[in-house]
N, C-alpha and C positions, 0 to 999 in steps of 0.2 A: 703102186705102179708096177707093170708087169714086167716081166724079164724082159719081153721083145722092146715095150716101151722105151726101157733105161737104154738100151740097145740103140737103137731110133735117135734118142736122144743126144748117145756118145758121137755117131754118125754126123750128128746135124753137127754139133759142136767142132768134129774133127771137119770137114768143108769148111767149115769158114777160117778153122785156123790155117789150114792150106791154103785158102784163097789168100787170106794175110802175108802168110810167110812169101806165097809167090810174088804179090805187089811190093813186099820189101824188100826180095832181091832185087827186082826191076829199077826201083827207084836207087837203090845201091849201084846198082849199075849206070842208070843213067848220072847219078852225081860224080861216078866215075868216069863220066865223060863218054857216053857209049850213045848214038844218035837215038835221041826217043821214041824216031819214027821206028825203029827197028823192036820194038814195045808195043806197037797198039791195039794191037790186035792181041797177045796176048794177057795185057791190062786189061780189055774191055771183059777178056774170057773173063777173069779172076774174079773181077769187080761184079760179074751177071750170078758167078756162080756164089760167091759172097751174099750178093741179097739176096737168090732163089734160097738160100739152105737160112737164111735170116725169117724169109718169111715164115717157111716152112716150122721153122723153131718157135716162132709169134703165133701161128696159128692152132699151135698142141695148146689144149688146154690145160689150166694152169689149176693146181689142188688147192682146193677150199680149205685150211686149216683153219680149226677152232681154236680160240686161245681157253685157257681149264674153266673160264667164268664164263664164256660163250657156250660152253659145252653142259653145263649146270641149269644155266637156263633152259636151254633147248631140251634138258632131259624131263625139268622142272614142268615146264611148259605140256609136255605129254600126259601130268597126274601122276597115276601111282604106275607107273611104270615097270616099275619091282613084281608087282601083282599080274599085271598083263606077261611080261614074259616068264613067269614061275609056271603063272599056267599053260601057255602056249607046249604047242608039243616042239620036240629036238628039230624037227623037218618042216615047222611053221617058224621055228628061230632063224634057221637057216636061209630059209625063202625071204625072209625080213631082211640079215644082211646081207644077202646079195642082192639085196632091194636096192638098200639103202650104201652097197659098197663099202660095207664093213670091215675092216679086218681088223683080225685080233694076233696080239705079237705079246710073248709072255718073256719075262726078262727072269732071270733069277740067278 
């Protein structure tokens, strides 16, 4: 996922917590006895902007993760795979994972 995505993401998340916090003060307020009519309008804002940033976060799609035996097969499933990309050149490797949306993250 890319920087602007996570980004995007945090955005969506912080909208609706705002929309939340605004409808809980409202309702704090009105159990404090404050007329509800004087709310509706602002409710309605909170509650539209709550599900526009809902949808919005429903409609990103969502990463395919492999579990380590889904990922053996599917490597499985290609042959000798080992062979294909030894021979492949560095810029036919490259063309592959960004085919395929590879990334490689090395830990040590």
């Amino acid at each position: 996922m890319s920087q602007s995505q996570r980004r995007s993401l945090l955005l969506l998340r912080r909208r609706i917590t705002d929309a939340d916090t605004k409808l809980q003060r409202h309702l704090a307020a009105i159990e404090a006895g404050v007329d509800p009519a004087a709310f509706v309008t602002s409710m309605n804002a909170a509650q539209a902007e709550k599900a526009a940033a809902r949808a919005e976060l429903d409609a990103i799609p969502k990463p395919i993760r492999l579990t380590e035996t889904e990922m053996h097969k599917l490597i499985e499933s290609a042959g000798d795979i080992r062979a294909v990309l030894t021979a492949g050149t560095p810029e036919d490797k490259q063309l592959l994972y960004e085919a395929l949306n590879i990334h490689v993250r090395y830990q040590h």
